[in-house]
Structures are given as C-alpha cells and as structure tokens.
N, CA, C and O of each residue as an XYZ file, in Angstrom:
268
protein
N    -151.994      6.844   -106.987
C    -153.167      7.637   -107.333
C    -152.889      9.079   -106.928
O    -152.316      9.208   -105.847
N    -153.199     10.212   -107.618
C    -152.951     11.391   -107.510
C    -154.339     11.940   -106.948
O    -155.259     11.199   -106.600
N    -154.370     13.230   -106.908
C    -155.572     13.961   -105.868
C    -156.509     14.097   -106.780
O    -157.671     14.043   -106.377
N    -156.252     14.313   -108.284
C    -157.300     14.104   -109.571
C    -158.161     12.752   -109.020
O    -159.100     12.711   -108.225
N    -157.696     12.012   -109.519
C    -157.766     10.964   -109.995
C    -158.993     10.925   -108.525
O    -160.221     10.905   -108.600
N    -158.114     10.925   -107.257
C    -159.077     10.800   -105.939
C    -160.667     11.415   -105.981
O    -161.665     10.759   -105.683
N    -160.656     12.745   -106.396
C    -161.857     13.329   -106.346
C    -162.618     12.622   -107.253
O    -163.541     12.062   -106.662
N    -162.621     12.442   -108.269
C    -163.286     11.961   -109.274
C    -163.896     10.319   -108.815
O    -164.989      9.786   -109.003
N    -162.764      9.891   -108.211
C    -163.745      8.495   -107.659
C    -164.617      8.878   -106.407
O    -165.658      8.252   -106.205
N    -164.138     10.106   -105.376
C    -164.625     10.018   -104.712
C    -166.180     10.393   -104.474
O    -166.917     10.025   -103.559
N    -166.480     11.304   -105.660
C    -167.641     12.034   -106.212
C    -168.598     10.950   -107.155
O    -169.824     11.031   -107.234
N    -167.767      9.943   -107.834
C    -168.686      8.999   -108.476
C    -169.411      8.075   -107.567
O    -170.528      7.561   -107.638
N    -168.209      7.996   -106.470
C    -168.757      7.370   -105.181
C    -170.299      7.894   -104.588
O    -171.335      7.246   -104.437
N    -170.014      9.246   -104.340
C    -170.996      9.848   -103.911
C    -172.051     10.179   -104.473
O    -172.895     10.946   -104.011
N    -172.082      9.578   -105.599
C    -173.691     10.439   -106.880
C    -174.084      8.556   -106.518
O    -175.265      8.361   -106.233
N    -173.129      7.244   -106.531
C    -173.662      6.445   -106.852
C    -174.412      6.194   -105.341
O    -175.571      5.780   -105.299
N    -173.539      6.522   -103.953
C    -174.311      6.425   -103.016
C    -175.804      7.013   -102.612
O    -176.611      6.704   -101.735
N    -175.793      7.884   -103.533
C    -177.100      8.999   -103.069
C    -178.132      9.065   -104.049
O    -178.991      9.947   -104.022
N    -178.072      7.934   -105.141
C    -178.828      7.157   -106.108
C    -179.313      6.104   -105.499
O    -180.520      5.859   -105.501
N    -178.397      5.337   -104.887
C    -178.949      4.011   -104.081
C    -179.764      4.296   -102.673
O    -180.595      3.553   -102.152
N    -179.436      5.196   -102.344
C    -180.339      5.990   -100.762
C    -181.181      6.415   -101.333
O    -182.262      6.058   -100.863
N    -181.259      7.085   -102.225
C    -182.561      7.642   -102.706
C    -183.500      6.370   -102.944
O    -184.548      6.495   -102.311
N    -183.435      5.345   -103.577
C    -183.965      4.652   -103.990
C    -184.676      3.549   -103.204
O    -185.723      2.937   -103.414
N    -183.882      3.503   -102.356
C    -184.071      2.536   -101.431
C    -184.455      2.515    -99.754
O    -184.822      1.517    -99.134
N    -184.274      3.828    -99.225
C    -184.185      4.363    -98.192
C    -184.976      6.069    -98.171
O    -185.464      6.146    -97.043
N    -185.241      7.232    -98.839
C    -185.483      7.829    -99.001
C    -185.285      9.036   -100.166
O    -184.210      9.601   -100.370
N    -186.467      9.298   -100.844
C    -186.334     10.020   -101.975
C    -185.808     11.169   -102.264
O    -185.916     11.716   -103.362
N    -184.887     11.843   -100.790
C    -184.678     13.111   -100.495
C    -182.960     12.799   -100.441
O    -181.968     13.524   -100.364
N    -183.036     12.304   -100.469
C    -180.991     11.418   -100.476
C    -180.608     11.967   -102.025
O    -179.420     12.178   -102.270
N    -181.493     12.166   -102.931
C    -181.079     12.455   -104.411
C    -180.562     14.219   -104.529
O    -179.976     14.915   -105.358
N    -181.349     14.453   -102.790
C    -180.274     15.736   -102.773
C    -178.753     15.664   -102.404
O    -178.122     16.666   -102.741
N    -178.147     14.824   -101.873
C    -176.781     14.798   -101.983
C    -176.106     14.275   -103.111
O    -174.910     14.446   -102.878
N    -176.256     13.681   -104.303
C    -176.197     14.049   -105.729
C    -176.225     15.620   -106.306
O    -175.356     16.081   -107.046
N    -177.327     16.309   -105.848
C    -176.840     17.574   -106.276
C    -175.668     18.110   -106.308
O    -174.763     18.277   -107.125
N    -176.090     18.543   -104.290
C    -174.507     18.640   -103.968
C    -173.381     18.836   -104.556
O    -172.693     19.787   -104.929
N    -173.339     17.107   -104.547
C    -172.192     16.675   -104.846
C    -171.815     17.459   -106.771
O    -170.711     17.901   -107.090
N    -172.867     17.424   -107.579
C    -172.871     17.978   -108.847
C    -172.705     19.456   -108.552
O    -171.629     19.902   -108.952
N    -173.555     20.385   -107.910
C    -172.895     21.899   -107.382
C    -171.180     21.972   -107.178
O    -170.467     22.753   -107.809
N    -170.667     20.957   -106.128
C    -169.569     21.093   -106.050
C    -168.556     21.083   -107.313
O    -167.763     21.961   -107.652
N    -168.814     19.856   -107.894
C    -168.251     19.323   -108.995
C    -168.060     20.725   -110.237
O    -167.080     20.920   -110.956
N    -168.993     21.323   -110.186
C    -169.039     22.794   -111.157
C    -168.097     23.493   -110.745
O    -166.998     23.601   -111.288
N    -168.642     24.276   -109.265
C    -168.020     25.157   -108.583
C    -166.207     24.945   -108.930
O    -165.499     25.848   -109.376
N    -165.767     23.655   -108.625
C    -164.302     23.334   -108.286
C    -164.040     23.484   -109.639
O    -162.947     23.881   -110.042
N    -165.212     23.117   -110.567
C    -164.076     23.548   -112.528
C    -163.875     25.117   -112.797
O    -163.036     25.625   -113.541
N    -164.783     25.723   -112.064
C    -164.557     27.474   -112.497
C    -163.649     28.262   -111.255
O    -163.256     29.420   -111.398
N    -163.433     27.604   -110.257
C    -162.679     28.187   -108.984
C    -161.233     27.289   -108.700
O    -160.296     27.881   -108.165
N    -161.102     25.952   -109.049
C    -160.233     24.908   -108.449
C    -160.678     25.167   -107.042
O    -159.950     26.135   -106.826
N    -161.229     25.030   -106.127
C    -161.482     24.860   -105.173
C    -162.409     23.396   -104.485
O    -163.635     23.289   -104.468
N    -161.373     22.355   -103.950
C    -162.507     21.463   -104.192
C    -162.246     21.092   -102.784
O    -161.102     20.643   -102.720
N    -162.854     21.091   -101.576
C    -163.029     20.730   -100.417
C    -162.175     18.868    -99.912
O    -161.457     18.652    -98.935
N    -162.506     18.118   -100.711
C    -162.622     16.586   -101.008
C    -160.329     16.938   -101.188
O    -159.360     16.541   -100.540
N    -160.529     17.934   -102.531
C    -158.890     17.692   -103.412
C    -158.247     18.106   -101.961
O    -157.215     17.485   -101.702
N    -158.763     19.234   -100.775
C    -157.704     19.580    -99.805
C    -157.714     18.135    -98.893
O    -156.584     17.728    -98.622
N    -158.761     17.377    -98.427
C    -158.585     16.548    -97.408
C    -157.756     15.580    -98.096
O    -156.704     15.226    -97.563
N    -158.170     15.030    -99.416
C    -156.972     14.061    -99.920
C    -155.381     14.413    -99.818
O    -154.449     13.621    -99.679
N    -155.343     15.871    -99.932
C    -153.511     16.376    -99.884
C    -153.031     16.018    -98.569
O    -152.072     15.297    -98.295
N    -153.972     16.728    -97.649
C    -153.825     16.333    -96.082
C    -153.639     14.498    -95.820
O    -153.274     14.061    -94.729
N    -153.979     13.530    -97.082
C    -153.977     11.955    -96.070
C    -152.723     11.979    -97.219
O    -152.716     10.886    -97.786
N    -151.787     12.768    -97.681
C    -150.408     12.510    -98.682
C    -150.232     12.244    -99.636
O    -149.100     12.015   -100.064
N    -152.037     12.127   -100.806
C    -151.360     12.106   -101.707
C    -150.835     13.037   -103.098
O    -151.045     14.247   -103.016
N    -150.319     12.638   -104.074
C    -149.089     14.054   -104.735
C    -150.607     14.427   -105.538
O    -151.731     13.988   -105.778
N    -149.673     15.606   -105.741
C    -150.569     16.641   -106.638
C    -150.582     16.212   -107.874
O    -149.520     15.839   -108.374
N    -152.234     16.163   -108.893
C    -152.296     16.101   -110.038
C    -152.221     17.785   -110.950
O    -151.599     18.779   -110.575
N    -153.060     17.638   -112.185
C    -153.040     18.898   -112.753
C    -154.025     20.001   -112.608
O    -153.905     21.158   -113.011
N    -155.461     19.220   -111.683
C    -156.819     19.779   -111.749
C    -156.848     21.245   -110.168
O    -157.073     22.450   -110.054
N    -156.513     20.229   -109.409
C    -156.309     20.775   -107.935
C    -154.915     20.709   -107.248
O    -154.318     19.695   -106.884
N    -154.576     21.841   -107.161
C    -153.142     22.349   -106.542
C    -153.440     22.451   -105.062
O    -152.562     22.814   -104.279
C-alpha cells in the first residue's frame, strides 16, 4: 500500500467514524467529518496532507498525490 492509497482509507475511516458518533453518541461528532472534508480540499490545492506525512514516517513508499 502506498501513502495515496493510505490517506484515502484513512479519511473514509474517519467521515465513517464521525457518522457513527454522531449518530449514536453525540450530534456534534459530525464535526469531525468536516474536518476531516476541510482537510481533504486543502491537501488537493496545497499537497499538504498532515495524515500523507505520518504515514511516510511508519515507511510507507511514496504514491503520486503526496510527496
């Protein structure tokens, strides 16, 4: 798995976790979905994606999205 590939699950992860908190636990959890969607923008017009540096840091190779 490349660092693409990582963010993208790791962010589906996170919209699906903060759908199920919201829902189930508190209605204010649907703000870390934002978030997570702010980020998701930000990193397509900057490549800057917080998530793509910690994945490089646990080794794995570089895709085409985040250098």
């Amino acid at each position: 798995m490349n660092i693409d590939r990582a963010v993208f699950v790791f962010a589906g992860l996170v919209v699906l976790a903060s759908i199920a908190l919201a829902r189930w636990v508190h209605p204010a959890w649907i703000w870390l979905a934002v978030l997570a969607a702010v980020n998701m923008i930000q990193a397509a017009f900057t490549g800057f994606c917080p998530a793509a540096m910690a994945f490089k840091r646990l080794g794995l190779k570089s895709g085409e999205a985040f250098r």
